[in-house]
Backbone bond lengths (Angstrom), bond angles and torsions (degrees), N, CA, C in turn:
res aa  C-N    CA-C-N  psi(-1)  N-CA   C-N-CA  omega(-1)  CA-C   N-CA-C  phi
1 X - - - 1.455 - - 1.531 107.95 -
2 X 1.338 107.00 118.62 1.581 96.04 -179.27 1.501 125.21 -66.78
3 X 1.369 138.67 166.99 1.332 129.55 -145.82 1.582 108.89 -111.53
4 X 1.500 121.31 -17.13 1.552 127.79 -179.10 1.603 105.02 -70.71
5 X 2.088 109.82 -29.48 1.718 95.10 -167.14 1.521 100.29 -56.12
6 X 1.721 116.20 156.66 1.719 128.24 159.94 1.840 93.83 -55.11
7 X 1.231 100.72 147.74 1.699 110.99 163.32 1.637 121.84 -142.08
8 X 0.983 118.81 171.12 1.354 120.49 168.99 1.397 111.05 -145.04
9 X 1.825 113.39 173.15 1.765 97.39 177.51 1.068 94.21 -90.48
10 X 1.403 88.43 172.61 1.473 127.41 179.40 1.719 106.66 -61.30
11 X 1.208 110.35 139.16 1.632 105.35 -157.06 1.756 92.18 -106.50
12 X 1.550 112.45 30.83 1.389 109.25 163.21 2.083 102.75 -134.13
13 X 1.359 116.73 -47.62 1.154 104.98 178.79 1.869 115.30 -116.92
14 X 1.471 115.36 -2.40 0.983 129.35 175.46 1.351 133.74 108.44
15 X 1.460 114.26 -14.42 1.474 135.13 -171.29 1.451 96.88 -66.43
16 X 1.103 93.93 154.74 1.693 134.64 -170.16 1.170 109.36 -65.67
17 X 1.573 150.38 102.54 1.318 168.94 -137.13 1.205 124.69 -165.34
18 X 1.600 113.55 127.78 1.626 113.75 172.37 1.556 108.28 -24.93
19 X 1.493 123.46 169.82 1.190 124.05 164.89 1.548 103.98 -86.85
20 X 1.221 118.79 -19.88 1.380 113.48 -170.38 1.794 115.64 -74.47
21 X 1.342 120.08 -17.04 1.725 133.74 -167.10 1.489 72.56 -125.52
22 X 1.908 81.29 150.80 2.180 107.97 169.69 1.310 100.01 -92.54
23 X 1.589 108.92 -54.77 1.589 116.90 -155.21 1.655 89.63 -94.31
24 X 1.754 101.66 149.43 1.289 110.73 170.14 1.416 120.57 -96.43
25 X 1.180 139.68 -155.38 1.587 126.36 -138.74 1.948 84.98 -99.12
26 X 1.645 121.59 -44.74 1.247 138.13 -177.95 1.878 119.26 -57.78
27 X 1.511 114.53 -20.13 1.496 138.29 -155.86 1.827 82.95 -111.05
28 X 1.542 122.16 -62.58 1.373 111.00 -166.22 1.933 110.19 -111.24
29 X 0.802 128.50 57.69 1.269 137.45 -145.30 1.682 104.51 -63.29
30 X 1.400 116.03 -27.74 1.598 137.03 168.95 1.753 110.26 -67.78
31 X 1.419 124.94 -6.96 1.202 118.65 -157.46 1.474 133.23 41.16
32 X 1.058 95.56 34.03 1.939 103.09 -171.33 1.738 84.37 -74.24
33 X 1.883 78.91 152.26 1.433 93.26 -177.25 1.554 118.85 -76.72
34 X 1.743 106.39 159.35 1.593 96.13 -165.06 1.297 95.62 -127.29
35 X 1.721 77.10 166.52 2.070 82.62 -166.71 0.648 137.04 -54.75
36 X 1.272 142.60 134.53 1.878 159.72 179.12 1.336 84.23 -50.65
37 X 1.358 116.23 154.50 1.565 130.69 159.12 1.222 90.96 -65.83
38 X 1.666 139.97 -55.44 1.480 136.53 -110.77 1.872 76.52 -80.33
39 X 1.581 108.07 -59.83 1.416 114.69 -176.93 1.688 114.57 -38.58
40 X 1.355 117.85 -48.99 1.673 99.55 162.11 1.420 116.31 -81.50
41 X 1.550 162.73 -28.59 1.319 134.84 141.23 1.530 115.37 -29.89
42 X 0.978 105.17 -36.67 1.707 86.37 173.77 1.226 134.53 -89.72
43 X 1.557 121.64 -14.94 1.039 122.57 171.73 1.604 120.38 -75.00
44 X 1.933 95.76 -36.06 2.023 89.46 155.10 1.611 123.01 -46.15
45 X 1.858 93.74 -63.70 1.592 88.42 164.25 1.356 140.83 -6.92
46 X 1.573 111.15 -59.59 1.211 115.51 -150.58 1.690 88.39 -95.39
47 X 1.469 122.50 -31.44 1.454 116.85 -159.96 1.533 104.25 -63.50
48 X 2.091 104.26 -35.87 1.616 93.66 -172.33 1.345 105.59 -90.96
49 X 1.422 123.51 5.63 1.169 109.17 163.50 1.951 120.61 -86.70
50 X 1.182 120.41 -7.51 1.469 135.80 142.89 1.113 104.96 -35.89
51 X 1.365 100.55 -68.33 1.924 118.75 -145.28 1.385 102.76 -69.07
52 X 1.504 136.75 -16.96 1.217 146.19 -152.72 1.628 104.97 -126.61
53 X 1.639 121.31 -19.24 1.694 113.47 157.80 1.616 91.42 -98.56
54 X 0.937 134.25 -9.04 1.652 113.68 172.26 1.442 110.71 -61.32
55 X 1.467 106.96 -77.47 1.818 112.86 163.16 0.981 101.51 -22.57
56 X 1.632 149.63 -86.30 0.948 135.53 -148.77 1.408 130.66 -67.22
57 X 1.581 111.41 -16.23 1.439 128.33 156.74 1.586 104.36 -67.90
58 X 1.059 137.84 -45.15 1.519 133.87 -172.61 1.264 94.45 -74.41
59 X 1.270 140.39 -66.76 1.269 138.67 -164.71 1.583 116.50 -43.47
60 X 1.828 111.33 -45.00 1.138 115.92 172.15 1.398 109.39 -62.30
61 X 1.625 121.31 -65.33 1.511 113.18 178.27 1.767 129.03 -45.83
62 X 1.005 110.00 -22.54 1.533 123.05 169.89 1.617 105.62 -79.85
63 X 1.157 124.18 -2.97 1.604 109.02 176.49 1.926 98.56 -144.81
64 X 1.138 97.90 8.55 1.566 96.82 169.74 1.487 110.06 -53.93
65 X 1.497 135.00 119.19 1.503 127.55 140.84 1.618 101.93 112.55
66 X 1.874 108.98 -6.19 1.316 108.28 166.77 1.685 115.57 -81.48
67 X 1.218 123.75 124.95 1.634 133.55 -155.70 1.235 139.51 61.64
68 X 0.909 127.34 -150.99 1.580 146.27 -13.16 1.785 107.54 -48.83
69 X 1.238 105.54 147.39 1.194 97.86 -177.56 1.633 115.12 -121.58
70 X 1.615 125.72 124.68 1.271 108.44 -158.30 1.985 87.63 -111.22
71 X 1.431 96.88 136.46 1.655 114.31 165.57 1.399 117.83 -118.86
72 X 1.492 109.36 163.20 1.353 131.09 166.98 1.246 118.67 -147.46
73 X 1.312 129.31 154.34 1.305 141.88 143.86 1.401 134.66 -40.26
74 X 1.114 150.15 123.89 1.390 143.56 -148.28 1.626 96.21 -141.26
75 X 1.011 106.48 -76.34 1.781 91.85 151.43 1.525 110.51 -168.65
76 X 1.496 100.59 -164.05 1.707 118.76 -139.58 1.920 88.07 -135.55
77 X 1.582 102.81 120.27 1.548 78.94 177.50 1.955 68.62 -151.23
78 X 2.020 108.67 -177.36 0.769 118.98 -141.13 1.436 88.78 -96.22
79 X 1.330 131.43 168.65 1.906 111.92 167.02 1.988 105.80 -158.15
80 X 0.562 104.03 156.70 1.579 85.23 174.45 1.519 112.58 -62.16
81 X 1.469 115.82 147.84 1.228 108.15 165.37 1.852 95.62 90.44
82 X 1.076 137.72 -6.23 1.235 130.28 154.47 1.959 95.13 141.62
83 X 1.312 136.33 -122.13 1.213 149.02 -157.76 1.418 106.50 -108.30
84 X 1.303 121.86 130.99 1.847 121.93 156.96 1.621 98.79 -99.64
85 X 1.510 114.08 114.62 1.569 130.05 -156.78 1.651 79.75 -121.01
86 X 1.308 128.66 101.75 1.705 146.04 122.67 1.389 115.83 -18.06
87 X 1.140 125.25 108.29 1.452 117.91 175.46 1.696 119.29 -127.82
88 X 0.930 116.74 144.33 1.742 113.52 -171.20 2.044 92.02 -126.79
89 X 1.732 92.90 124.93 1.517 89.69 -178.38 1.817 84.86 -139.00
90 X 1.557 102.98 143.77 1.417 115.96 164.39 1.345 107.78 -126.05
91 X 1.225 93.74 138.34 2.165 111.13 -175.72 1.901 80.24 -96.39
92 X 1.336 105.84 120.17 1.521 123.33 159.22 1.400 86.07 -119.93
93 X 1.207 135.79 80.34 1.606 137.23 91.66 1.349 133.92 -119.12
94 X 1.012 138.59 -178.66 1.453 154.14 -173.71 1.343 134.70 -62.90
95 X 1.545 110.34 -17.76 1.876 124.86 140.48 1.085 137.75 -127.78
96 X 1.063 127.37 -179.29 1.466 143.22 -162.44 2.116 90.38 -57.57
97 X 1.164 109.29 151.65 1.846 121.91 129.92 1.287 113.15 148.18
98 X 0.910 119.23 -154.22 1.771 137.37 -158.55 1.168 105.48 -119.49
99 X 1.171 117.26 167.18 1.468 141.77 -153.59 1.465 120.03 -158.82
100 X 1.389 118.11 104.40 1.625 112.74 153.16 0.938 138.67 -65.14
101 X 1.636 142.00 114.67 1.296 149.08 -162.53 1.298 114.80 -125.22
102 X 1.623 114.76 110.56 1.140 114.69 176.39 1.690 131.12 -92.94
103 X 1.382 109.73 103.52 1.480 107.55 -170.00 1.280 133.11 -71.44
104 X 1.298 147.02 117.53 1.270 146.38 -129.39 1.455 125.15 -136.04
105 X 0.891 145.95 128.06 1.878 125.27 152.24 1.474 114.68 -61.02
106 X 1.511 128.07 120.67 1.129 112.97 -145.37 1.996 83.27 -105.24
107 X 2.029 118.39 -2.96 0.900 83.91 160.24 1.642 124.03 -116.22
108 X 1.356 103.06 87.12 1.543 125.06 172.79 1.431 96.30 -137.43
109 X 1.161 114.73 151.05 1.244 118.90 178.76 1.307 122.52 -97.09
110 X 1.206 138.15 145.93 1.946 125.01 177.32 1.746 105.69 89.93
111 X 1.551 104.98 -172.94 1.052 114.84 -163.70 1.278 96.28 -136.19
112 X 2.089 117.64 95.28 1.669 106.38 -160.70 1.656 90.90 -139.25
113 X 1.074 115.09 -133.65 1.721 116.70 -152.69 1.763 80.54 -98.30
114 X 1.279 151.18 9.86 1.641 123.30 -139.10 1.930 63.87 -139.69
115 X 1.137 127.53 66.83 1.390 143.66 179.17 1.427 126.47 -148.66
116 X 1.354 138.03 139.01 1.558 125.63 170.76 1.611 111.82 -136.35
117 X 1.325 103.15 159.53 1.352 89.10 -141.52 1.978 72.99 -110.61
118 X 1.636 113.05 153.44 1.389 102.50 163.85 1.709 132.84 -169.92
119 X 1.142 120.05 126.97 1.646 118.25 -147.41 1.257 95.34 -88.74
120 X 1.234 98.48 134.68 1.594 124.22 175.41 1.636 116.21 -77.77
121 X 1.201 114.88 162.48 1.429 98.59 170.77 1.858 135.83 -84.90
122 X 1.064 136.26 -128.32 1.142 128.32 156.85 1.480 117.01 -101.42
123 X 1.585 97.06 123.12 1.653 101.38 -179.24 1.480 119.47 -115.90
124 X 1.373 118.42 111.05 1.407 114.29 163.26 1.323 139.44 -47.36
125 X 1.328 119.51 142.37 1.755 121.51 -159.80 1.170 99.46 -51.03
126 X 1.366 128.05 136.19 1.818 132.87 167.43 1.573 105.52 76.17
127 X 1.263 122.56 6.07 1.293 123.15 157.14 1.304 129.44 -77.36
128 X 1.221 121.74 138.62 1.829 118.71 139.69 1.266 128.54 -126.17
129 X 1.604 102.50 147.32 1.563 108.75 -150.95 1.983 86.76 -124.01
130 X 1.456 110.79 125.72 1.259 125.02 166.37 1.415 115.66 -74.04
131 X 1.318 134.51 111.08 1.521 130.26 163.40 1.556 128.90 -133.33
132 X 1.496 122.52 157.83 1.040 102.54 -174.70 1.768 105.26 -131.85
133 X 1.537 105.67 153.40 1.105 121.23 -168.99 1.407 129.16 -124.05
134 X 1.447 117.57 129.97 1.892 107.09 -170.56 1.421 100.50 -80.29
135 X 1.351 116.37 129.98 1.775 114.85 165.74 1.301 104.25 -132.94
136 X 1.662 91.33 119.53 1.947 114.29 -174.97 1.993 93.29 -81.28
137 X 1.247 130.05 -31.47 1.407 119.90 -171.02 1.504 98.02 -65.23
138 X 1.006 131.35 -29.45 2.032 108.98 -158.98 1.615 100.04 -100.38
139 X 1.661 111.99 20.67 1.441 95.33 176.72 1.356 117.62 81.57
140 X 1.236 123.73 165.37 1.619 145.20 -179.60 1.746 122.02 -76.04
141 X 1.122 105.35 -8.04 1.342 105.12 -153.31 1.436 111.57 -109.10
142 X 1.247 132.31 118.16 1.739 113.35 -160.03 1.546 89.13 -77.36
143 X 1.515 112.50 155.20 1.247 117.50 167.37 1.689 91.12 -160.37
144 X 1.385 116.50 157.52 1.811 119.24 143.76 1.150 132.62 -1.90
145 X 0.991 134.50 82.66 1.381 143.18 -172.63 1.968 119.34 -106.57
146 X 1.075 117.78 154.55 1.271 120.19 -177.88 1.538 128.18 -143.25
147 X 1.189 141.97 121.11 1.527 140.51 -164.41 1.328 98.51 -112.17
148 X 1.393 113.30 124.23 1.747 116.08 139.31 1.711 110.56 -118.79
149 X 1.241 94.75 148.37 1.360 118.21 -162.81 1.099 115.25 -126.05
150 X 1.922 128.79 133.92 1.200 129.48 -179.57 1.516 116.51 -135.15
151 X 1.249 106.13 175.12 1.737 111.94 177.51 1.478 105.04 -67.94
152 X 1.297 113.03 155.12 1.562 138.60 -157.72 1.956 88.12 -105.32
């Protein structure tokens, strides 16, 4: 074998081989043909493409049956540090969890900075749990306020 070709080992006992062949002459002695790269890129391919609808099957089964979760405002009073905002949220679905609720002036229009964002605690299916929360973003001033609330 002349000595300038690039080589690598043998990807069964290690010996010194064109770059173009895996197995060396001692590893495949039949000359059967050897694997295409394309055939191993694709077989990664395909594994993380497994690995990536699996997660997404677990991910769904791990949050199956938590919500919808419906909230409201209960009230708006003054607190240090900006508003103590009362909130009443019920999980009408079928397990346990939490809920992000974003509290709002409902008369502004859109979804912009004059918003606070805020996690509820843990609510059991067919429950509602009353809580209250300090929010320094909406300012000092009680006014009308509004919550919608979603699955976690």
């Amino acid at each position: 074998m002349p000595t300038d070709l690039p080589t690598h080992g043998c990807v069964r006992c290690g010996r010194r081989v064109p770059v173009s062949v895996a197995l060396c002459e001692a590893c495949n002695p039949l000359g059967l043909s050897q694997p295409a790269a394309s055939q191993a890129h694709g077989t990664v391919f395909l594994a993380i493409g497994l690995a990536v609808i699996g997660l997404a099957l677990l991910g769904r089964l791990a949050l199956a049956g938590v919500g919808p979760f419906e909230g409201s405002v209960v009230a708006v009073e003054p607190a240090p540090g900006g508003l103590a905002v009362t909130l009443s949220v019920t999980n009408e679905g079928s397990r346990a969890g939490a809920t992000t609720c974003r509290i709002y002036d409902p008369s502004i229009p859109g979804i912009g900075p004059e918003s606070a964002q805020v996690l509820s605690p843990r609510i059991e299916p067919g429950a509602t749990v009353t809580f209250t929360k300090t929010i320094g973003e909406l300012g000092s001033v009680p006014r009308p306020l509004a919550a919608a609330c979603r699955s976690r």
